[in-house]
C-alpha positions in Angstrom: 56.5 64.3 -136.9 60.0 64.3 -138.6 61.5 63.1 -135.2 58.9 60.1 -134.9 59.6 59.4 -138.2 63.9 59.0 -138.4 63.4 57.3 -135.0 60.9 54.7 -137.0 63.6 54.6 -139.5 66.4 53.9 -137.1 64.2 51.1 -135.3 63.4 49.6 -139.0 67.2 49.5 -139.7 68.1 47.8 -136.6 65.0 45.8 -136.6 66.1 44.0 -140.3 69.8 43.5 -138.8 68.4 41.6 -135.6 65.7 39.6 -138.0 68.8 38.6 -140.3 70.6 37.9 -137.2 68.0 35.1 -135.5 67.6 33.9 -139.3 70.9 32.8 -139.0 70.6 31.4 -135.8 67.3 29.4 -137.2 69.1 27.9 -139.7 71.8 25.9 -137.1 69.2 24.9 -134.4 70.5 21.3 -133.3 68.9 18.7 -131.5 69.6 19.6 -127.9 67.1 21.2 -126.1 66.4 22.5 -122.1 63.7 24.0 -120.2 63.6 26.5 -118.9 61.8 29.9 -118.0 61.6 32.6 -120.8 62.9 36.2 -119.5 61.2 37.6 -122.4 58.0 36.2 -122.7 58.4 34.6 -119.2 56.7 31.4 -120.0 58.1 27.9 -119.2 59.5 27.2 -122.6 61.5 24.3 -124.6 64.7 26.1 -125.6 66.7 24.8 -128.7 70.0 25.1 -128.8 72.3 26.8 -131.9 75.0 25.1 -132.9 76.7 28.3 -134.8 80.8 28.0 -134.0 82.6 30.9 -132.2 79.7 31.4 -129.5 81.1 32.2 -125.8 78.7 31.3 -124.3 76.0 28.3 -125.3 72.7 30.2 -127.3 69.4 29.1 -127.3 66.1 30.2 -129.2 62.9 30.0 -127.3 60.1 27.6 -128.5 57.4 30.4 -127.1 58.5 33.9 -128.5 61.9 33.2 -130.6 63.8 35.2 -128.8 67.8 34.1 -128.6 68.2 33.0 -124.9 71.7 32.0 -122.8 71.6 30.5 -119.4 71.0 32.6 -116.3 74.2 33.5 -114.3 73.4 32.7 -111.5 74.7 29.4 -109.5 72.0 26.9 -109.6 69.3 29.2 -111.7 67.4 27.0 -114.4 65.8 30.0 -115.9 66.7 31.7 -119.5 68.1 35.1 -119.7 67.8 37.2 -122.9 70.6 37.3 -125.2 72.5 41.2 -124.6 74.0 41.3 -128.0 77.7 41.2 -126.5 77.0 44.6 -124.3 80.2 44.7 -121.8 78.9 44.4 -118.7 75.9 42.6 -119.6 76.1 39.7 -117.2 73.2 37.4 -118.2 70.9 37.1 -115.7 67.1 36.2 -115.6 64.5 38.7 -115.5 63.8 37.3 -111.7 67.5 37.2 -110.8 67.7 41.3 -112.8 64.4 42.2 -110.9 62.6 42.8 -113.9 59.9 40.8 -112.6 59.1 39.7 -109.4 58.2 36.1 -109.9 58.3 34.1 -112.8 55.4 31.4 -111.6 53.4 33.9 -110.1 53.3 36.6 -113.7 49.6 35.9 -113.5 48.5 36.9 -110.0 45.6 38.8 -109.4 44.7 40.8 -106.2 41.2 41.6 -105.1 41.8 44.9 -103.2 43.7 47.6 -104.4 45.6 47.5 -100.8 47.3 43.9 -102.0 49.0 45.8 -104.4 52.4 44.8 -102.4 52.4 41.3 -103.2 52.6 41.8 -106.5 56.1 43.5 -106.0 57.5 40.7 -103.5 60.4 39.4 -105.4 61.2 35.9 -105.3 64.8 36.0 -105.8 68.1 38.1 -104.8 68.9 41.5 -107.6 72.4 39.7 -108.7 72.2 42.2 -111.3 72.2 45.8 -109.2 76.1 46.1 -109.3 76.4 44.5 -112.6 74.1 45.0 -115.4 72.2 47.9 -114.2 75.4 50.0 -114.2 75.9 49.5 -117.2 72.4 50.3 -118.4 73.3 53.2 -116.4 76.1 54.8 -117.9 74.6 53.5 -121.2 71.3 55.4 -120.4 73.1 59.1 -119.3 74.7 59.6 -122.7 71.2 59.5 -124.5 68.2 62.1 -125.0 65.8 59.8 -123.2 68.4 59.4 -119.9 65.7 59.9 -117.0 63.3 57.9 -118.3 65.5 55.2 -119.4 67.5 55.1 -116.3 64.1 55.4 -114.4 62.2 52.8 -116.0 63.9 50.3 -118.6 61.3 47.9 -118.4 58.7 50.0 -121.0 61.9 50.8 -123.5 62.6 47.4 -123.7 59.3 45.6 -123.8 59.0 47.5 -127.0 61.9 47.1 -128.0 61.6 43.5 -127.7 58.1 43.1 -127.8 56.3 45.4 -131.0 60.5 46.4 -133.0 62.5 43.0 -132.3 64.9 43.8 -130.7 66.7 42.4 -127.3 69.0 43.6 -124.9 69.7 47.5 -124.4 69.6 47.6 -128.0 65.8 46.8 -126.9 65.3 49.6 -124.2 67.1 52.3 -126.6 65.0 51.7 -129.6 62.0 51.2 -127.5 62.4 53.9 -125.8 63.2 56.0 -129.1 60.0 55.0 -130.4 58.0 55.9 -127.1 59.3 59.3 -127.7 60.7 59.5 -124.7 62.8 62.7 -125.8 60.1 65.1 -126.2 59.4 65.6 -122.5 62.4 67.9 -123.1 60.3 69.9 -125.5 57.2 69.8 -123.9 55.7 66.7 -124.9 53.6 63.5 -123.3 56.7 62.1 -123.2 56.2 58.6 -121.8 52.1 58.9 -121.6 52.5 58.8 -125.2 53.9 55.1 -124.8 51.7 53.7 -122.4 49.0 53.4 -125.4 51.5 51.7 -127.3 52.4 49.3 -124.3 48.3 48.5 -123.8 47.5 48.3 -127.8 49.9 45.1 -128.3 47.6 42.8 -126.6 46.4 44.1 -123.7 50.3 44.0 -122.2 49.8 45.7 -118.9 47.5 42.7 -117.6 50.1 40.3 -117.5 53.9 40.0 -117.1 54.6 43.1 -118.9 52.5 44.7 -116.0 55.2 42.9 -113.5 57.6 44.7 -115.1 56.0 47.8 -115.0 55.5 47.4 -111.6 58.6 46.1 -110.7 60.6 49.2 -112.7 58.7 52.1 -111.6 57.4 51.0 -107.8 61.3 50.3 -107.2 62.8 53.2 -108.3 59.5 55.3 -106.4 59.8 54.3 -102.5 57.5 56.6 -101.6 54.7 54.9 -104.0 51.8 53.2 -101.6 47.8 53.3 -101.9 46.3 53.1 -98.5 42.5 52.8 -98.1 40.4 55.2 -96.2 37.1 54.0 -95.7 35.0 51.2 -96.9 31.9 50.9 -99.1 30.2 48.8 -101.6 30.3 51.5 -104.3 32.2 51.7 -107.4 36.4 52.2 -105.4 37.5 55.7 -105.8 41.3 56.4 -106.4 42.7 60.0 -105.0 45.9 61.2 -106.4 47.2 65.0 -105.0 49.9 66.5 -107.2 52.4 69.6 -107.1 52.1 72.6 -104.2 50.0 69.9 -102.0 52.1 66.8 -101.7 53.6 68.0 -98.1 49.8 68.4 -96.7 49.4 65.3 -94.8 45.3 65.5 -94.7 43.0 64.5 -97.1 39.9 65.5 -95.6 39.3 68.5 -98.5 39.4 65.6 -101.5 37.9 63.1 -99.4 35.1 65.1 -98.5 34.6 66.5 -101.9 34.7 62.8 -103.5 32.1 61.4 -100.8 29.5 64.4 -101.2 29.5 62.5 -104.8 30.2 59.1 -103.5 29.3 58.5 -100.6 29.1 54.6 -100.4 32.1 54.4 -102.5 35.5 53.0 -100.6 38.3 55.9 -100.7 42.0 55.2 -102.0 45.0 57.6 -101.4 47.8 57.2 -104.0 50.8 58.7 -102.9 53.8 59.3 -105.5 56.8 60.6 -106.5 57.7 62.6 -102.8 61.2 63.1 -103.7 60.6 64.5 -107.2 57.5 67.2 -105.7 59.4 67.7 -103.0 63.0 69.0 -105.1 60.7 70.9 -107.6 58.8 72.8 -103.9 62.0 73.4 -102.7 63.0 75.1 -106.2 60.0 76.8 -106.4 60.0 77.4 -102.7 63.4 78.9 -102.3 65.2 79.6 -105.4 62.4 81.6 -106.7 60.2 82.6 -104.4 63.0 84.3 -101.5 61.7 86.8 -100.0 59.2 88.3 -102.3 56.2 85.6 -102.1 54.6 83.2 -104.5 52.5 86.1 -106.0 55.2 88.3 -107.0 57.5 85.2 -108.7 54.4 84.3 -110.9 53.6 88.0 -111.9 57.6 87.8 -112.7 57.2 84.8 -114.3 54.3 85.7 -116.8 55.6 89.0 -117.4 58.0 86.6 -119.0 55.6 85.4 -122.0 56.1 82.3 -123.4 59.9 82.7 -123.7 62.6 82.4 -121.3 63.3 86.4 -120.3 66.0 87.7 -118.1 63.3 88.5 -116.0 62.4 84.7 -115.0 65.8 84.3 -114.2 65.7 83.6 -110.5 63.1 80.3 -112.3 63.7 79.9 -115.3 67.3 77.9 -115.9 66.2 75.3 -113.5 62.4 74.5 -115.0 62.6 75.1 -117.9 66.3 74.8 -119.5 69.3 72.2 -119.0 69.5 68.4 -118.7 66.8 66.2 -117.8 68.9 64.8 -115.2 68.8 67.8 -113.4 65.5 69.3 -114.5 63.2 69.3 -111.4 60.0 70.1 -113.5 60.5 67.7 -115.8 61.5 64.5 -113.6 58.5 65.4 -111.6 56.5 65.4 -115.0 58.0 61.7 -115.9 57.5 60.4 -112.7 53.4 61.2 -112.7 53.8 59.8 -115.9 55.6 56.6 -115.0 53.0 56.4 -111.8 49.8 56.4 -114.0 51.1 53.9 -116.0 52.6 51.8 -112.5 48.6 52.3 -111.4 47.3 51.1 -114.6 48.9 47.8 -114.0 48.2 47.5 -111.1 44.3 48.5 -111.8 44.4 45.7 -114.7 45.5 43.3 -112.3 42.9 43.8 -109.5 39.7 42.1 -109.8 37.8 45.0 -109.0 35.5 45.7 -112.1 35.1 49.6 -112.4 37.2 52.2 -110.8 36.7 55.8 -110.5 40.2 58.4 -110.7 40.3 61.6 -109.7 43.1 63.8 -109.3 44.5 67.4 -109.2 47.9 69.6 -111.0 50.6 66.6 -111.8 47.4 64.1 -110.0 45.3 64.9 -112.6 48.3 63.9 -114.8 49.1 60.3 -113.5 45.3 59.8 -113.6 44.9 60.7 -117.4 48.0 58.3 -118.1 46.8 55.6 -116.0 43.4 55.5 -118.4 45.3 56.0 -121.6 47.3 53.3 -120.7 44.4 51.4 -120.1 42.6 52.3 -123.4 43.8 49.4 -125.8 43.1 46.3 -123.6 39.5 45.5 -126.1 37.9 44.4 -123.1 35.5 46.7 -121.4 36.9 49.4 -119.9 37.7 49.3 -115.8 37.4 53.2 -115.4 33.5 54.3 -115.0 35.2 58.4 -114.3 37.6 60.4 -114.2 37.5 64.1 -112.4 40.8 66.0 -113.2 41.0 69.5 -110.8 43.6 71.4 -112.7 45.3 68.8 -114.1 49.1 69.8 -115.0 48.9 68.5 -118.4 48.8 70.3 -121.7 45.7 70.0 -124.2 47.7 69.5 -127.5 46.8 65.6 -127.8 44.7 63.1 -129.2 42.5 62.0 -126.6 40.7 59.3 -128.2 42.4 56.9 -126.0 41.2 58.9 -123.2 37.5 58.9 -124.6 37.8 55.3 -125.1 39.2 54.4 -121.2 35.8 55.6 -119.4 32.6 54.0 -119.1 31.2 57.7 -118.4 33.0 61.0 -118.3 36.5 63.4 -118.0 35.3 65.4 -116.0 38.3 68.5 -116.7 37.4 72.0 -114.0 39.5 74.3 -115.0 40.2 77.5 -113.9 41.4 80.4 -116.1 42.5 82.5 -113.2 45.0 79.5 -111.4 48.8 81.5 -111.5 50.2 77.7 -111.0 49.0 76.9 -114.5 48.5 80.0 -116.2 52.4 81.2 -115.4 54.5 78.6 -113.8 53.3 75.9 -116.0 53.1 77.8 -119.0 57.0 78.7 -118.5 58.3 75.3 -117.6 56.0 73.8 -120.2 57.7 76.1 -123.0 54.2 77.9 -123.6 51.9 75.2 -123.3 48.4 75.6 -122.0 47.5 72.9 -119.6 44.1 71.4 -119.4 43.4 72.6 -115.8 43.3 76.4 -117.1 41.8 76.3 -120.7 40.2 72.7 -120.9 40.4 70.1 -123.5 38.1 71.2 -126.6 37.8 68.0 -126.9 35.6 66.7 -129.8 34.4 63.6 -128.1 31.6 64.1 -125.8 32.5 62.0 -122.7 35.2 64.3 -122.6 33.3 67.6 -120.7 34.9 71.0 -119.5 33.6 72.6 -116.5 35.1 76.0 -116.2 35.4 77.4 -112.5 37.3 80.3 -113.0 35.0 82.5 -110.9 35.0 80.4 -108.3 38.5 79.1 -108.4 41.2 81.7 -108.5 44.2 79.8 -106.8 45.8 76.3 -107.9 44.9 74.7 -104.0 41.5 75.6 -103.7 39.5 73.7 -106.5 38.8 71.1 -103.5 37.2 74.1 -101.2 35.0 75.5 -104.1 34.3 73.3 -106.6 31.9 70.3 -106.6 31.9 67.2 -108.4 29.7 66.6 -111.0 27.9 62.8 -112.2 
């Protein structure tokens, strides 16, 4: 597209000034050297230092990635913090000491259960950063397009940025970011699913520190994130992730039951996600819209509506589907299923389990398509053996070759071309879009299968009462 294109542009531009920048600092390396960890490739590096006059503060370049480095900030701290590029407010401090990552010497942990997945988010050191830097990043973050996702998760922005463009510092997370896309949830878009294959294509990223700081970002800023295990087997593990309209239902038995009838020696895992982000955009939908006529009626209202906003709508409209991101409580429930299926890929690359199976319904279905595509460049075999998605909030308009590549076996995608959720609520918030749970993929690959259930599904929370899984 034209957008990805100038933002490719932009990243090229700043990409040649920060090359000519370090070539400068390349050609005045003196003899003097320290070690010291490496905040960006978070190795324990020899660091030489630049001898270039008129430098505040003493600058290094790292023997392991090149990246200009300054001592961390913090009293007694032998680690390397990435050069910010003279931000204000950019105190340098370590990617431990910034909680970027949780542990420098321990970037390479594994677990062998998915229920360890907390000690890979116990962080070593004090966040000397969260009054400092992060502000910053902050007020930085609310004056661009991408201001949720940035402010939500800065670690994938700038491990791009850093990482595949060159860049460092918030210079880093806005370019990164930029080339993620992370704009076009506001039209619609995959917004930050759409990066996640870029994250896994460099190199297999989300299996090693870069996962840390996936983990680190989006885990902290969710506190209602946990997988808790419901039963034990010696089948292939089964991950469960519920989405919009049945987040407050504290019983699993109807998706437990459907995914044992299918596997039934197979251990059980809930995911639960994003409780403050469903539960703003149920109260919206709950009150604001729905009043006193029901659920029925506002959907009716809704698609009567079409695929632009009407007067009509109104009572729904302006909040999902029209405003700021920031206070958009469709979309910020979009990015945060996006932002947990790429928090679950990491953590699925890091546990020693060998195969997985995801299923998941409405924005579920979501984080469990982005967990897999962001799983789909690693080159190694892939950990997910299938995938069931029961209407899956997530529109069809993609290239889902990473998805084909991600399973041993099969998408299974029921959809149901009777579900109002999808067929008026989604539609509107989603600009028009048709999501996969109501018209399928099409997909051309043939791993990739449609089951439709519309005569046996004709409401977005029954697919678990009527429909069974397939092998």
């Amino acid at each position: 597209t034209a957008e990805l294109v100038k933002n490719y542009e932009t990243a090229a531009r700043t990409s040649a000034k920060t090359a000519k920048e370090i070539t400068g600092y390349t050609e005045n390396l003196g003899e003097e050297t320290t070690e010291g960890w490496c905040s960006n490739c978070a190795q324990l590096t020899t660091h030489h230092k630049v001898t270039t006059e008129g430098l505040k503060r003493s600058l290094f370049l790292c023997d392991g990635c090149g990246v200009p480095t300054v001592n961390c900030a913090a009293p007694g701290c032998t680690s390397m913090a990435v050069k910010t590029g003279g931000t204000k407010g950019m105190v340098p401090y370590c990617a431990e000491h910034r909680h970027d990552i949780p542990s420098f010497e321990r970037s390479a942990e594994t677990i062998t259960d998915l229920t360890e997945w907390e000690t890979l988010v116990q962080f070593d050191k004090p966040d000397l950063a969260k009054l400092t830097t992060r502000a910053s990043i902050g007020v930085a973050a609310v004056s661009g397009a991408a201001g949720v996702a940035m402010l939500a998760a800065p670690a994938v922005g700038g491990i791009i940025g850093a990482q595949i463009l060159g860049h460092t510092g918030i210079v880093a997370t806005n370019a990164g970011l930029a080339a993620l896309g992370g704009g076009s949830v506001a039209a619609g878009g995959l917004g930050m699913a759409g990066g996640t294959y870029v994250v896994a294509t460099a190199g297999g990223l989300l299996g090693g520190v870069y996962g840390d700081r996936i983990l680190g970002s989006y885990i902290g800023a969710d506190k209602s994130f946990r997988i808790e295990k419901i039963g034990d087997g010696a089948g292939v593990p089964v991950v469960i992730a519920r989405g919009f309209l049945n987040e407050k239902n504290p019983e699993w038995y109807k998706a437990v039951r459907a995914v044992k009838k299918l596997y039934p020696d197979s251990p059980v895992y809930e995911l639960n996600w994003g409780s403050k982000e469903l539960k703003h955009l149920g109260a919206v939908v709950g009150t604001q819209a729905v009043g006193q006529v029901g659920k029925k009626a506002l959907l009716k209202t809704v698609g009567r509506a079409g695929k632009v906003m009407a007067k009509k709508a109104a009572p729904i409209a302006p909040t999902l589907a029209a405003g700021s991101l920031l206070k958009n409580p469709w979309h910020t429930a979009v990015n945060r299923a996006n932002q947990t299926g790429t928090a679950l890929a990491a953590l699925l690359a890091k546990t020693e389990q060998k195969e997985f199976v995801l299923v998941g319904h409405s924005l579920g279905g979501r984080v469990m398509v982005t967990a897999a595509t962001a799983m789909a460049g690693f080159g190694a075999a892939p950990k997910i053996r299938d995938i069931h998605l029961m209407g899956a909030a997530i529109g069809g308009k993609r290239n889902w070759r990473p998805l084909s590549e991600a399973v041993n076996g099969t998408v299974n995608n029921y959809h149901s071309a009777k579900d109002p959720v999808l067929k008026y609520l989604y539609s509107t918030a989603q600009f028009g879009q048709s999501a996969v749970g109501r018209v399928g993929f099409h997909s051309q690959y043939p791993n990739i299968v449609d089951h439709n259930v519309s005569e046996i599904v004709s409401n977005h929370g029954e697919y678990y009462d009527n429909v069974e899984l397939v092998d």
